[in-house]
C-alpha positions in Angstrom: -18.5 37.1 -8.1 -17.2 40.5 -9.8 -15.0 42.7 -7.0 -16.9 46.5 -7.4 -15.4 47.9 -10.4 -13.4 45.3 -11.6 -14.4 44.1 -14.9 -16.0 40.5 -15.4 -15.0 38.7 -17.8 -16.0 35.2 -20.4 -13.8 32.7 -22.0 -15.3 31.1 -24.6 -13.1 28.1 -25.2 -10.9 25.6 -23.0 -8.1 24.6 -25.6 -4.5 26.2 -25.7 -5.5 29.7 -25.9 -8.2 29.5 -23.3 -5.5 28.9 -21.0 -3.1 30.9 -22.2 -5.7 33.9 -22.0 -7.0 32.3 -18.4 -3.5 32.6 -16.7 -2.7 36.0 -18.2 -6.1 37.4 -17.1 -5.0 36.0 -13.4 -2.3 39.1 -13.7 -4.4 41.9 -14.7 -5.9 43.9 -11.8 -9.5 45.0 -12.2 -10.4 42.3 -14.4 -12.2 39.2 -12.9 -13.2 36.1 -14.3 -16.6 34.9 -13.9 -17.1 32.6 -16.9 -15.8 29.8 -18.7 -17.7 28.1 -22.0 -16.6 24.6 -23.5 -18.3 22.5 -25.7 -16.9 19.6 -23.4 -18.8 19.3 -20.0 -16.1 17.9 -17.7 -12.8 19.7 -19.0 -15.3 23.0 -18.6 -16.1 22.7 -15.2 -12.5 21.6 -14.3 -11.5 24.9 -16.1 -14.0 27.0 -14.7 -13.2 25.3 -11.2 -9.5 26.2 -11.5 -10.5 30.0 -11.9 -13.6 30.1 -9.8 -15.4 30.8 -12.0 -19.2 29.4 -13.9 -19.1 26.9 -16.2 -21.6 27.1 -19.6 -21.8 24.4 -22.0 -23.9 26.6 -24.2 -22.0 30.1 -25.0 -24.9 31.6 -25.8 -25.3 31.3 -22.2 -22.0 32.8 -20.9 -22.8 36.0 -23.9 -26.7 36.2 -21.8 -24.9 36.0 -18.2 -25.2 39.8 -16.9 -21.8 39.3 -14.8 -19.3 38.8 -18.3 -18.7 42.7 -19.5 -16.1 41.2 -22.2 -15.6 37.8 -23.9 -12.5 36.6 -25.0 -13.2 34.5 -27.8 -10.6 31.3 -28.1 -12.2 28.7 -30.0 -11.8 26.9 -33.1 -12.1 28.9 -36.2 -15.1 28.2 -37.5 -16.5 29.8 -34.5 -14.7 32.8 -34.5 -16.7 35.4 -36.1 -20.1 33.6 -34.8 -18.9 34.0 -30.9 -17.5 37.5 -31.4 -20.8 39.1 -33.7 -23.0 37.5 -31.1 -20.8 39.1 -27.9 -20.4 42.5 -29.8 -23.9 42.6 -30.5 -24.9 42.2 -26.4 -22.8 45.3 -25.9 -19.7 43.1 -24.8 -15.9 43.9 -25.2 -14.6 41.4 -27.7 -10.8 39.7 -27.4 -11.1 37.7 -30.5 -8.2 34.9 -31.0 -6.8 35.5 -34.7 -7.9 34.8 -37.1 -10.3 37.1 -36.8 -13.3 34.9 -38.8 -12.1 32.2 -41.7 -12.8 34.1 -44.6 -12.9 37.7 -46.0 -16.8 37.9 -45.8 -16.8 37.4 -42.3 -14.1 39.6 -41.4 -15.8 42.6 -42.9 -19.0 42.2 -41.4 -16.8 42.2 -38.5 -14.8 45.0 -38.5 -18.0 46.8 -40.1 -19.9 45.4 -36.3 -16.8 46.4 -34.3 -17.0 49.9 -35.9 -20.4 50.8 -34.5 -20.0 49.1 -31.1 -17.0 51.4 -30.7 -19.4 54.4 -31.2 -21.0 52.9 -27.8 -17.9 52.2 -25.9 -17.2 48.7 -26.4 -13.8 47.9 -27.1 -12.6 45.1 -29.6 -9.1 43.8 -30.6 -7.4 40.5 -32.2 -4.5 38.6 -30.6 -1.5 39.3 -32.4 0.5 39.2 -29.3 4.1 39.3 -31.0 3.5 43.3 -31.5 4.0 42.8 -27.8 7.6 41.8 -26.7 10.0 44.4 -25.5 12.6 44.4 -28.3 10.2 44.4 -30.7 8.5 47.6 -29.7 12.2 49.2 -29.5 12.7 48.0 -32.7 9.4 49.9 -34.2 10.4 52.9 -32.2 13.4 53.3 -33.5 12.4 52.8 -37.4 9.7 55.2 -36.8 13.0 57.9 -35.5 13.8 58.0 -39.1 17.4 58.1 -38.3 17.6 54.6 -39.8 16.1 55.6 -43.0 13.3 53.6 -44.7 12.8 49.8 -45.2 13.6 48.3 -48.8 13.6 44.5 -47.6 11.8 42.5 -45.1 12.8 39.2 -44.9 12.2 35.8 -42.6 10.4 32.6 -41.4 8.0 31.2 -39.1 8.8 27.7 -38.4 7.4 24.5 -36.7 7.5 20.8 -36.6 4.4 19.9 -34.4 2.4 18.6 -37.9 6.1 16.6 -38.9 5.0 13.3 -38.4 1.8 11.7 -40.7 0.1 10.7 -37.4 0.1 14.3 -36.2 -3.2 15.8 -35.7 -5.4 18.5 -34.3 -8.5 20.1 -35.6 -7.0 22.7 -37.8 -6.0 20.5 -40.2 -10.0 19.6 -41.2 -10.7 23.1 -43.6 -14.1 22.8 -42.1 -13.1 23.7 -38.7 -10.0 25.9 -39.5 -10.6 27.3 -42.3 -8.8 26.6 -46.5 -5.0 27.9 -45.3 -3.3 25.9 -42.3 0.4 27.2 -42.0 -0.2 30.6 -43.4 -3.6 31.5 -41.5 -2.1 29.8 -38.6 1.7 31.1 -38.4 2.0 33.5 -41.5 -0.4 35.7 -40.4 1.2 36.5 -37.1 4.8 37.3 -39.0 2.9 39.3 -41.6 1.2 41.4 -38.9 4.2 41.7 -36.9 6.2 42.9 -39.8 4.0 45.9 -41.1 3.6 46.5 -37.6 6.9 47.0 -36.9 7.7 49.2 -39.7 4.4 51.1 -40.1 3.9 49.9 -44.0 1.3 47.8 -45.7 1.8 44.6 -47.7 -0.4 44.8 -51.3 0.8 42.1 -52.9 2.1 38.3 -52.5 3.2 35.7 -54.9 3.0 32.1 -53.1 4.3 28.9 -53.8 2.6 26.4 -51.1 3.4 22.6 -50.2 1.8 19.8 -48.3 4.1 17.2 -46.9 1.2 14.1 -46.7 -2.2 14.2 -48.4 -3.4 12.0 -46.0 -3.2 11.6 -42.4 -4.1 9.2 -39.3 -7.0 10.9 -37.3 -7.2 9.4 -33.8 -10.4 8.2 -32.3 -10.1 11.0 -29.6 -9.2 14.5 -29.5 -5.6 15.9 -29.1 -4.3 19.3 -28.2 -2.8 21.7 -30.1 1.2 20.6 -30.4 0.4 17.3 -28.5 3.0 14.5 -29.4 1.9 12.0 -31.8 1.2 8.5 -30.8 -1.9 6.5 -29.3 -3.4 3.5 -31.2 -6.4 3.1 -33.5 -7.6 6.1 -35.5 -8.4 6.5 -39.4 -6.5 7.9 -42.6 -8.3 10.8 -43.8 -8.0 13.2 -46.2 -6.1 16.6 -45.6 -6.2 19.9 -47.1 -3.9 22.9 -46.9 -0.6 23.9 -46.6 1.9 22.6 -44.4 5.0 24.7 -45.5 5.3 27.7 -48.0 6.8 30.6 -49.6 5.8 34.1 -50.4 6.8 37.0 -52.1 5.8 40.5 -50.6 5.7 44.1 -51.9 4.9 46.4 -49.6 2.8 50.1 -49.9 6.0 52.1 -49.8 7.7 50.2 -53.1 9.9 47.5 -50.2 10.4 44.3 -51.0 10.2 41.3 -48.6 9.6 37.5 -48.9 8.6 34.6 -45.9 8.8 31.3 -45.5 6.4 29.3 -42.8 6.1 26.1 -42.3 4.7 23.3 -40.0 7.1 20.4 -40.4 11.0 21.7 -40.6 12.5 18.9 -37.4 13.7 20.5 -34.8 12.1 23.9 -34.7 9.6 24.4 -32.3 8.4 28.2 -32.5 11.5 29.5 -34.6 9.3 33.4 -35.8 12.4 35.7 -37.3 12.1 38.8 -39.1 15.3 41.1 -40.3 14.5 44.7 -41.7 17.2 46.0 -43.9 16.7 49.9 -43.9 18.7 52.4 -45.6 21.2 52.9 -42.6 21.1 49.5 -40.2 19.5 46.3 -39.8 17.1 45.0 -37.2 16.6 41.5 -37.1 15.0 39.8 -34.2 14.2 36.1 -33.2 11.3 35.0 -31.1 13.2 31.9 -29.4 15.9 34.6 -27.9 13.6 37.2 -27.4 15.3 38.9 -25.0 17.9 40.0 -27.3 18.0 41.7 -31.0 20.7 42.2 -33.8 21.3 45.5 -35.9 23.6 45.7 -38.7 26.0 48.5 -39.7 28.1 48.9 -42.6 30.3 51.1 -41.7 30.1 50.5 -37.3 30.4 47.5 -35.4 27.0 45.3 -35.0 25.1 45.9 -31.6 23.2 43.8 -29.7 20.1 45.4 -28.2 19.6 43.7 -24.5 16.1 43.7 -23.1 16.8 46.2 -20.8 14.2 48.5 -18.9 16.3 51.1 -17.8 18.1 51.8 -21.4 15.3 50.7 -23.7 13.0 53.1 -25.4 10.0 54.6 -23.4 7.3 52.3 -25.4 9.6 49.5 -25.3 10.4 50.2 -21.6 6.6 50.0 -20.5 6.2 46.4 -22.1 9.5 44.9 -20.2 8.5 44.3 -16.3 11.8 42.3 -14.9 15.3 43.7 -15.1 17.9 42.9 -17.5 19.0 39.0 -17.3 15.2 37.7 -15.9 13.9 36.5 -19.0 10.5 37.3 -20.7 9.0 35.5 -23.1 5.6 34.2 -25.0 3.1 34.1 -22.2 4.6 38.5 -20.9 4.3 39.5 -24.1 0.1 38.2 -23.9 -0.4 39.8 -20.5 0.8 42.9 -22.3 -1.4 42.6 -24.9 -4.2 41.8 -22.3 -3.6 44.7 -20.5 -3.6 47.3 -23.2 -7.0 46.2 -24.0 -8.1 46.6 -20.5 -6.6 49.6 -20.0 -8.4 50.7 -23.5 -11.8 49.0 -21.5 -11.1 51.1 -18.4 -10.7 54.3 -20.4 -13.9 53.8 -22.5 -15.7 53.6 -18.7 -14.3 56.9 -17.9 -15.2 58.2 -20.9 -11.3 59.1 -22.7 -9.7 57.2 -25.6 -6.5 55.2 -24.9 -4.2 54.7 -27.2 -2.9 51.0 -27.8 -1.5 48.9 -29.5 -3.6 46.1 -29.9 -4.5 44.7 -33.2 -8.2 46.4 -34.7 -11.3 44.2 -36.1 -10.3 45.7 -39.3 -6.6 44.7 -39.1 -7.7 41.2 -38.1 -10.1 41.8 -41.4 -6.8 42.9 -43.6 -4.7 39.9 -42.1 -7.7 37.7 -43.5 -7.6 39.2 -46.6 -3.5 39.2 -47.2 -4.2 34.9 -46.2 -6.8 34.5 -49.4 -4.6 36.2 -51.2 -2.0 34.0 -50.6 -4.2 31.1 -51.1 -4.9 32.9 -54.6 -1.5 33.4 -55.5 -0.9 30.0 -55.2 -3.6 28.4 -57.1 -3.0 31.3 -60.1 0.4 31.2 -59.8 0.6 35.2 -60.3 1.3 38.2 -58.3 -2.2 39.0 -56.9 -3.4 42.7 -55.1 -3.9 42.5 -51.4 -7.6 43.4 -50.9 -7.5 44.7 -47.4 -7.0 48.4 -48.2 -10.6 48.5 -49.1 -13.4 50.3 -47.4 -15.1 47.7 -44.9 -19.0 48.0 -45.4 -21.6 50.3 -42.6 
């Protein structure tokens, strides 16, 4: 049952980012949850249970139940833009898990739907959650002073060794659920997103080289979660597409430069997401596995270390950092942030005022779509190939 004026809220999903999503919806006052869809009957009413709330089998159902106001949509892939049309359309806020839909079609019609349903109110947004840790914000904030000059190179990796091992599985590596990129729509698109939102420019073209470690791999007879150890017996070698490791060449709007390497098998590296921005007068470099800390280079001046710090951090930075300095923040803060920005954006649209945010847009999601084909296209042509996202999304 929804508390009077709190704001009721649908999960469509029950995987890793149905739970993530779940717990940080637990800390957000004047949001309730009052639904919970899985395609999997017992794990959705254990879910559901957990969080008192219903339990749907059929999302269609959750999207028709007059108690969810806003959906957060965290399923596979392939279900993405299907969940989120259908929510938007029903006059529901829409939290879309990236990507935003698996291909550039489905992003614009999207963005396009997300467009009109904001001229009635309803708020949308993707998850790019790394826009959301302290130190990164302070980083952005102090870039955009100018005192720093501007960017000419933006370097760094994303890094993982959960698909390592040939028996390693999980639905995103069959295309049909997750879409034709694996690494780069999976991990790339977060550092690519977090990089031009950090320094406020656009990346418009890419030049790729892409590997795959094994063309085949052992499928198990039952499911397994996302970064679930490998092991079990019986299962079947199928065929694989996608990347599991790459390289790419950037050039940005402004004339920068940048490169990034992700990949999904380097041993050892478990969520390893680093960017350094080389300006004209410092560098920023910052590394998701010591988040509470971040590097800037001087030529002529020591090095500093900026400490996450509420009381000496920037004011946008400052409002994103809730413990003092030395109680550490991490992965699962910087998604309640995100989460609350888009309810405070909900709450406004009730009251009838615009709030600012910085939660990712429909048509971001749409552009970080479009930088992924163009990856994919780089690589197959093996040429520098225009970023299509600066184009107008269709009414």
């Amino acid at each position: 049952m929804t508390r009077a004026g709190a704001t009721g809220v649908g999960v469509v999903g029950t995987g890793f980012a149905a739970r993530a999503h779940l717990d940080a919806l637990r800390r957000i006052p004047g949001v309730d949850v009052v639904a919970v869809a899985g395609s999997d009957p017992g794990r959705t009413g254990e879910l559901a249970a957990l969080h008192g709330a219903r339990a749907y089998c059929d999302t269609l159902e959750l999207l028709d139940d007059p108690a969810v106001q806003a959906v957060h949509t965290c399923t596979v892939n392939r279900l993405h833009a299907e969940v989120s049309l259908a929510a938007l359309e029903r006059g529901k806020h829409v939290l879309s898990e990236k990507p935003l839909a698996i291909d550039g079609g489905e992003t614009a019609r999207l963005a396009a739907a997300a467009e009109r349903a904001a001229e009635q109110g309803i708020v949308s947004g993707v998850c790019f959650n790394y826009r959301y840790y302290p130190l990164v914000a302070q980083i952005r904030e102090m870039l955009a002073s100018g005192a720093y000059g501007a960017p000419h190179f933006v370097h760094g990796h994303y890094l993982q060794d959960w698909l390592l091992l040939q028996s390693d599985w999980n639905w995103r590596l069959q295309e049909s659920e997750n879409g034709a990129s694996r690494a780069v729509a999976d991990i790339g698109s977060h550092w690519s997103d977090l990089v031009q939102h950090v320094t406020g420019d656009r990346i418009v073209a890419v030049f790729a080289d892409l590997g795959r470690l094994y063309s085949t791999r052992l499928r198990p007879d039952g499911d397994r979660a996302t970064f679930a150890a490998a092991g079990g017996e019986g299962g079947d070698w199928v065929d694989v597409d996608g990347e599991d490791f790459g390289s790419v060449l950037v050039r940005f709007a402004s004339g920068s430069r940048g490169s990034f390497t992700v990949s999904q098998t380097s041993a050892g590296r478990e969520n390893s997401l680093r960017f350094q921005i080389d300006a004209a007068h410092a560098a920023f470099s910052w590394d998701q596995e010591h988040a509470d800390r971040a590097w800037v280079g001087r030529r002529s001046e020591p090095n500093l270390e900026l400490v996450r710090d509420p009381a000496t951090m920037l004011p946008g930075a400052a409002r994103l950092s809730h413990l003092p300095a030395g109680h550490g923040e991490g992965w699962n803060d910087a998604l309640c942030n995100l989460v609350a920005d888009f309810y405070a954006a909900v709450a406004g649209r009730r009251a009838g005022r615009a709030v600012e945010t910085d939660v990712a847009t429909f048509r971001d999601g749409h552009a970080r779509v479009q930088l992924v084909e163009a990856v994919v296209r780089s690589h197959r042509e093996q040429r520098w190939t225009e970023v299509q996202a600066h184009r107008e999304v269709p009414a």
